[in-house]
C-alpha positions as CSV (number, residue, x, y, z in Angstrom):
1,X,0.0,0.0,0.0
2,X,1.6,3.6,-0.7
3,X,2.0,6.4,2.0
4,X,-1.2,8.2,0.3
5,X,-3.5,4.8,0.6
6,X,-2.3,3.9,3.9
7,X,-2.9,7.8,5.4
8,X,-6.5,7.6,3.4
9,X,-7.4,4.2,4.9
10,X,-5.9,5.4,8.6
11,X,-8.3,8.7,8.2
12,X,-11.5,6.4,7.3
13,X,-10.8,4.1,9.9
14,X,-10.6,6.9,12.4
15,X,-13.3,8.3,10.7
16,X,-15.9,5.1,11.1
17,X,-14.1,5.2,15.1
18,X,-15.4,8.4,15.8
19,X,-19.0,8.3,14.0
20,X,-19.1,5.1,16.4
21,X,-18.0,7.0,19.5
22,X,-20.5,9.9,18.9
23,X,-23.6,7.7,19.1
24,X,-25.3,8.5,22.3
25,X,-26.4,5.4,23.9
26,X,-29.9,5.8,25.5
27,X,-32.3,3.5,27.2
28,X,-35.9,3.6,26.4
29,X,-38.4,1.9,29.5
30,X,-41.5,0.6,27.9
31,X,-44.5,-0.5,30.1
32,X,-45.9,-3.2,28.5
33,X,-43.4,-6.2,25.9
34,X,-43.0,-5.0,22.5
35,X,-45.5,-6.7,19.8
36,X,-45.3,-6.5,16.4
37,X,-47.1,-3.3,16.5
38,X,-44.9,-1.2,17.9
39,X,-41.5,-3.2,18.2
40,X,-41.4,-3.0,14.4
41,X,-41.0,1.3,14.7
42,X,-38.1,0.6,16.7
43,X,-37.0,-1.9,14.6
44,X,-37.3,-0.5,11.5
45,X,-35.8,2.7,12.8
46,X,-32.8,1.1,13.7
47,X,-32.3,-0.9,10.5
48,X,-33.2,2.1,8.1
49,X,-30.7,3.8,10.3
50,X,-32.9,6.5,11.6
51,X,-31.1,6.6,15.4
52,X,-27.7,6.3,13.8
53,X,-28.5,9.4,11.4
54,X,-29.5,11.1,15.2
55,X,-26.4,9.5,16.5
56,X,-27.9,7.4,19.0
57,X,-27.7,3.7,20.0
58,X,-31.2,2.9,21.4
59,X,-32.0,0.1,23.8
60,X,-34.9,-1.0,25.5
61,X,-36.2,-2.3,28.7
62,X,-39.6,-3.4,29.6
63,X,-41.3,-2.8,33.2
64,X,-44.3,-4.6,34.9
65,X,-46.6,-1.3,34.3
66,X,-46.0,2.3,34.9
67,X,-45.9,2.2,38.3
68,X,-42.8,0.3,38.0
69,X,-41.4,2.4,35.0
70,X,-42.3,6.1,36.5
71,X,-39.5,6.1,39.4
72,X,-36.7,4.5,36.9
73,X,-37.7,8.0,35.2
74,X,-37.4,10.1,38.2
75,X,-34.4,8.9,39.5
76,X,-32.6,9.3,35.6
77,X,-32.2,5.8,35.5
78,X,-33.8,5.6,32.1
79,X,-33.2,8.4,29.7
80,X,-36.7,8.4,28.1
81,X,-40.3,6.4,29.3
82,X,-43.3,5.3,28.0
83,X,-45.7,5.3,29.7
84,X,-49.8,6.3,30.2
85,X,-50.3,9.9,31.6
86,X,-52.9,9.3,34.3
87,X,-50.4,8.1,37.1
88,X,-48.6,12.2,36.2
89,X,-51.5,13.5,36.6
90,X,-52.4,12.1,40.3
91,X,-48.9,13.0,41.5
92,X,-50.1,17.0,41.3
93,X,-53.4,16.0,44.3
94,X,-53.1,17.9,47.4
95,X,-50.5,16.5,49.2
96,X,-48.1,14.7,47.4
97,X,-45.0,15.7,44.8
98,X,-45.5,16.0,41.5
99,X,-43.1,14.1,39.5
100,X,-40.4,16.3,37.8
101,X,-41.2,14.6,34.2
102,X,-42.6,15.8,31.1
103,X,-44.2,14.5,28.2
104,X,-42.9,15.4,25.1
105,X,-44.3,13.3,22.3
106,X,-47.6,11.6,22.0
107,X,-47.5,8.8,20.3
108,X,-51.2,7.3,20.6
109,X,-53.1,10.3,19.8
110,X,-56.3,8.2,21.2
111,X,-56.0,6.0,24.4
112,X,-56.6,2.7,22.5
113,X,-57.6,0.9,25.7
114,X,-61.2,-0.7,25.6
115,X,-62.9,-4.0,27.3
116,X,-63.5,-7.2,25.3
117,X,-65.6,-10.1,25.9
118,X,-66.1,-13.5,24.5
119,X,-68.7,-13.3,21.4
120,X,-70.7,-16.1,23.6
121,X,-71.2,-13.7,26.9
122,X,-74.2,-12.7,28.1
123,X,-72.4,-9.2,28.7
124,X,-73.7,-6.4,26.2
125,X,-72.7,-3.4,27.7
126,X,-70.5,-1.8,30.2
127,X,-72.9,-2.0,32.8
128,X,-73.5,-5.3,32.4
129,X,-69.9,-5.6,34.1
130,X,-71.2,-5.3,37.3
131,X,-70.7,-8.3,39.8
132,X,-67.6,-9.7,37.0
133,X,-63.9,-9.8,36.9
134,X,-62.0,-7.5,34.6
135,X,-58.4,-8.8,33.9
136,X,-55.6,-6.3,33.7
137,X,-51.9,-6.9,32.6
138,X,-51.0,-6.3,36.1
139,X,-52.1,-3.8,39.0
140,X,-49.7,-1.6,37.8
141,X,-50.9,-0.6,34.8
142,X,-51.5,3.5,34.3
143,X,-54.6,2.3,33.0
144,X,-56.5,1.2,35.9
145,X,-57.5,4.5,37.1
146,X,-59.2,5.4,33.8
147,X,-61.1,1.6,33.5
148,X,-61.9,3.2,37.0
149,X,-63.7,6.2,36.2
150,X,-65.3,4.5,32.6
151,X,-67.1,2.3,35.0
152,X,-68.1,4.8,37.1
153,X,-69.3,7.0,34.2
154,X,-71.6,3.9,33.1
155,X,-73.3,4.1,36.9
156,X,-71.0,0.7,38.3
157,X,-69.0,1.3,42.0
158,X,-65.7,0.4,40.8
159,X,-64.7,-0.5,44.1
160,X,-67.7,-2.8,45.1
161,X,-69.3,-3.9,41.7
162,X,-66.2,-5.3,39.7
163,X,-62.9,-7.0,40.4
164,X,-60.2,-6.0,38.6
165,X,-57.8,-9.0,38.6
166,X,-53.9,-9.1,37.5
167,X,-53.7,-11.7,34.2
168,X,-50.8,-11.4,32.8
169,X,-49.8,-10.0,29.5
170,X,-51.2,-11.3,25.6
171,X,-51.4,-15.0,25.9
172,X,-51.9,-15.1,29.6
173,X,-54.5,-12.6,30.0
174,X,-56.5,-14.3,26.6
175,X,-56.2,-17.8,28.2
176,X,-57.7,-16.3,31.3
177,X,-61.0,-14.6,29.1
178,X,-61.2,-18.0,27.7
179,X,-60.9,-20.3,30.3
180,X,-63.4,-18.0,32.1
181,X,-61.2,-16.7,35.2
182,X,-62.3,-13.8,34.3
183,X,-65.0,-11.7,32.5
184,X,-63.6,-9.5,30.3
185,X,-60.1,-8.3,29.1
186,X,-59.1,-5.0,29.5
187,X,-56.2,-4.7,27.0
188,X,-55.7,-2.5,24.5
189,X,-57.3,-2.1,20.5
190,X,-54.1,-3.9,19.1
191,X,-54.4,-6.7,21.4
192,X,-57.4,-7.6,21.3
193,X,-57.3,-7.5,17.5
194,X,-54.6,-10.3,18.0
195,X,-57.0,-12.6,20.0
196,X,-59.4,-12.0,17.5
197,X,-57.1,-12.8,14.5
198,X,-55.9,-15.8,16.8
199,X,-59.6,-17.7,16.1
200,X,-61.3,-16.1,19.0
201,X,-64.2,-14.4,18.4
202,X,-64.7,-11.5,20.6
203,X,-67.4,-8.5,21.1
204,X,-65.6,-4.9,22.1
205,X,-67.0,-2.6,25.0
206,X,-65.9,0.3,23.5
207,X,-65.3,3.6,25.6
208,X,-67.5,6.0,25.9
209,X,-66.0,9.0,23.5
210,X,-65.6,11.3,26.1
211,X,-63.2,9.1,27.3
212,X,-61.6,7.8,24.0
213,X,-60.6,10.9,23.3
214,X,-57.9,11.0,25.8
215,X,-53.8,10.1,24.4
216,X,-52.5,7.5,25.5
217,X,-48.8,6.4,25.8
218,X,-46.7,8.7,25.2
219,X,-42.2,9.5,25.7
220,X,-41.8,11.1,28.7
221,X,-38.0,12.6,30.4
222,X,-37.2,14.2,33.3
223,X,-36.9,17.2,33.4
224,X,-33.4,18.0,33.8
225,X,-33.2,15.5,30.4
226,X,-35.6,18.4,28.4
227,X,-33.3,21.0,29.7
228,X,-30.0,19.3,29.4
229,X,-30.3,17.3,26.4
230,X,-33.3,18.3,24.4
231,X,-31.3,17.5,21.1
232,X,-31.2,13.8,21.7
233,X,-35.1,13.9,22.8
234,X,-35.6,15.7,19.8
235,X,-33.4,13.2,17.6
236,X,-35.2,10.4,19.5
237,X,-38.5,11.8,18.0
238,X,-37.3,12.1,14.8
239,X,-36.3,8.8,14.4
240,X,-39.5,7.4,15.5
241,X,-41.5,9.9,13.5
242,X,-39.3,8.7,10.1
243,X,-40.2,5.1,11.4
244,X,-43.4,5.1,11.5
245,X,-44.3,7.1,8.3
246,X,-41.7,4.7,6.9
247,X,-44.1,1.9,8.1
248,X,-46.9,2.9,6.9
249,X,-45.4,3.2,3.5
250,X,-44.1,-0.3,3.6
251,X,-45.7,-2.2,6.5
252,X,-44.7,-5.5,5.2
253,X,-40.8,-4.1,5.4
254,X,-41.0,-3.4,8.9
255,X,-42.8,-6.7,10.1
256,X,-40.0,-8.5,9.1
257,X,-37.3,-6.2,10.6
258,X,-39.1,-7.1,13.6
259,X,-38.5,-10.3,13.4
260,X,-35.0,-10.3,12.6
261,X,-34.6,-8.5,15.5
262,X,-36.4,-10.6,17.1
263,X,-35.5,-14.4,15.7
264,X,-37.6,-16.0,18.4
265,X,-41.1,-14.8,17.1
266,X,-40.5,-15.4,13.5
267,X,-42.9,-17.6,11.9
268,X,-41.3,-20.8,10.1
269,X,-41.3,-21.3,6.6
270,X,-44.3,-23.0,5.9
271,X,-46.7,-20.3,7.4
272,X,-44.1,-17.1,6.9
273,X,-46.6,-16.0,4.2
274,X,-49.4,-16.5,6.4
275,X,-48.3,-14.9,9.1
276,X,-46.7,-11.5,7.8
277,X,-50.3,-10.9,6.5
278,X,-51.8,-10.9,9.3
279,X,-48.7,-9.2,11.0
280,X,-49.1,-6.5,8.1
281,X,-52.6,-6.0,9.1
282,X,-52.2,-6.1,12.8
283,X,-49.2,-3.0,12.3
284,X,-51.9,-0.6,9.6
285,X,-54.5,-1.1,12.3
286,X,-52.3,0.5,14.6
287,X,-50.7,2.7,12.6
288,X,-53.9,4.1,11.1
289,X,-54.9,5.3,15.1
290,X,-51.5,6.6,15.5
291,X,-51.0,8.9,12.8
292,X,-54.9,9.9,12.4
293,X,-57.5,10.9,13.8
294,X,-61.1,8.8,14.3
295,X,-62.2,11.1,11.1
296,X,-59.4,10.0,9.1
297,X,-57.9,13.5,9.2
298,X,-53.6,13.1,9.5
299,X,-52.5,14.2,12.8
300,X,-48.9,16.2,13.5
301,X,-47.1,13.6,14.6
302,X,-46.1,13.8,18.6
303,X,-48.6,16.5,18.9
304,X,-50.6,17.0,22.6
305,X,-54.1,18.2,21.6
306,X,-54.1,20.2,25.7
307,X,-57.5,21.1,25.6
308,X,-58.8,17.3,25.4
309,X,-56.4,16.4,27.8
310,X,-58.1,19.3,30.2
311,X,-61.8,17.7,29.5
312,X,-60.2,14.5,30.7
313,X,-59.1,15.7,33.3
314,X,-62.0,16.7,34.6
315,X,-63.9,13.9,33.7
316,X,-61.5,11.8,36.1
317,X,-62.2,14.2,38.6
318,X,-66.1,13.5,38.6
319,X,-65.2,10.0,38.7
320,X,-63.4,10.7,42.0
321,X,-60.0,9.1,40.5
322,X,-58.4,12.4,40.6
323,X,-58.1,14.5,43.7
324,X,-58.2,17.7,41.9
325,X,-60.5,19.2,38.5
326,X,-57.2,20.9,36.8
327,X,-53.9,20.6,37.2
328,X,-50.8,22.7,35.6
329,X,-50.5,20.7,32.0
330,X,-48.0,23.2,30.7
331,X,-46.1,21.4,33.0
332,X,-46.7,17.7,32.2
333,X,-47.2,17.8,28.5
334,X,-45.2,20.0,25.9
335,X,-45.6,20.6,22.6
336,X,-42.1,22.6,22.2
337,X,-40.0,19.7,20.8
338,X,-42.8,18.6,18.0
339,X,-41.8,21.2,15.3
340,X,-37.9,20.7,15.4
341,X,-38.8,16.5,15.5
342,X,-41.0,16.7,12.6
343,X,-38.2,18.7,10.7
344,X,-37.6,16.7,7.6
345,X,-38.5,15.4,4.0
346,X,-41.3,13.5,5.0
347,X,-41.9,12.8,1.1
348,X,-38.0,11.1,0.8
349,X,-38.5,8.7,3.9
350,X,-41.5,7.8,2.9
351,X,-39.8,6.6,-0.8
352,X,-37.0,4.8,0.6
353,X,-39.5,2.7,2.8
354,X,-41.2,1.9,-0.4
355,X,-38.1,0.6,-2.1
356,X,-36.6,-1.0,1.0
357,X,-36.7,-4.7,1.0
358,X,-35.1,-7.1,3.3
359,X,-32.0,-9.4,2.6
360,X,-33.8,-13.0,3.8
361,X,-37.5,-13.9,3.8
């Protein structure tokens, strides 16, 4: 090799040594496992190099619930959460301290939670739940206190008339519903649309649209993270934001970048076909809630709609799941990242989805 090759290949090499050293490496808490509905967004991220173009080196964790997940949050353990925002809210009662978090993006522009039944039960209607057992992930699930207050909106004493039980997650808590430990599921739209596609016929309790209406999960930091490193909370965004428009684009792409990341839960050869259909249809389901609304009108992506929120509020209030009618949202939800995160070519990722294809089957 000449002086000139050798000096170019020693530059490259430090080059690639550097790009690697400037990826931030940040942990991500989720609340609930990763399905193929919303593991494939990080996936797919990762392998259309989305974080790396942020320089960041994203990993995971998953927590029994948010009431698990929240002080990992709080104490910086965990660089960003995921979690539901109703356990936020009820640390600003009377009382107690509000915890120094912040959400930043919303990524379920609608809750998503709902009840499910078996097709076969004699239960029609919400208020039909009364005297049964409602299975939940586990008892700490964020969700609880809104299942709370629906019930309590439909006339039910949450407290005497049901039993909310712990079930596990997926398979656990749909062999519970149908060995009949318990009387309904309380998981959310994308789950139960996998029971269902699993041969199970099921009939939906819907919320009622006052409560529908209110976000759901969302990415949540500390606040010393949003004043310290808001450029890797706004790359973080980005790269989910490219994601999932990437997704959409090419749903069947992502599916299977899930499940090389995840060689485990790929389906063998004889129903791969099978399979990534109804994997392709599970992911647009969920990807048609997330990025619009229940009118079909495109949302901003990450966007907190504050005054909903506010009725919500409220509405949890009446329910007597939140000590207090209002609390300070400026200072649990912001909206100040979402125009720097949706700062690209929207158009571009959305063609290099369409053209991406995986190197195996």
């Amino acid at each position: 090799m000449t002086q000139r090759g050798y000096l170019f290949s020693t530059f490259f090499c430090l080059a690639l040594s550097a790009a690697a050293q400037a990826e931030e490496q940040i942990i991500v808490g989720l609340n609930i496992p990763q399905t193929v509905v919303d593991g494939s967004i990080y996936s797919a991220a990762d392998k259309l190099g989305y974080f790396r173009a942020e320089n960041l080196a994203v990993k995971t964790i998953v927590f029994q619930g948010a009431g698990a997940l929240l002080p990992q949050v709080n104490s910086k353990k965990i660089d960003i959460g995921f979690p539901m925002p109703e356990p936020v809210l009820a640390s600003y009662a009377p009382g107690k301290q509000p915890l120094p978090v912040q959400f930043f993006y919303n990524a379920r522009p609608s809750g998503g939670m709902e009840l499910a039944v078996l097709d076969s039960s004699p239960i029609k209607t919400l208020a039909d739940l009364k005297g049964k057992k409602i299975g939940v992930g586990a008892l700490t699930w964020a969700s609880i206190p809104q299942t709370r207050a629906v019930l309590a909106n439909q006339g039910l004493n949450p407290d005497k008339d049901v039993q909310i039980v712990a079930t596990g997650a997926l398979g656990a808590g749909f062999l519970a519903l149908k060995e009949g430990r318990v009387d309904a599921l309380n998981f959310n739209q994308s789950w139960h649309d996998m029971l269902e596609q699993s041969g199970t016929k099921i009939r939906r309790l819907s919320y009622p649209a006052e409560f529908s209406a209110m976000v759901g999960n969302g990415f949540i930091a500390h606040n010393d993270t949003l004043r310290d490193r808001r450029a890797m909370l706004v790359g973080f965004g980005r790269a989910i934001t490219k994601a999932t428009l990437a997704c959409e684009a090419n749903p069947g792409f992502c599916v299977q970048t899930f499940w090389q990341a995840q060689p485990e839960l790929k389906p063998g050869a004889e129903v791969y076909q099978a399979r990534l259909k109804d994997a392709v249809f599970l992911l647009e389901r969920r990807l048609k809630r997330t990025l619009y609304t229940p009118e079909g009108q495109p949302v901003v992506p990450g966007r907190y709609d504050i005054d909903a929120i506010a009725r919500y509020v409220a509405l949890m209030h009446d329910a007597g799941e939140l000590d207090v009618a209002s609390v300070p949202l400026d200072k649990i939800f912001t909206n100040a990242l979402v125009g720097d995160i949706n700062h690209f070519d929207k158009q571009a990722v959305q063609q290099q989805a369409r053209v991406a294809k995986m190197e195996e089957n």
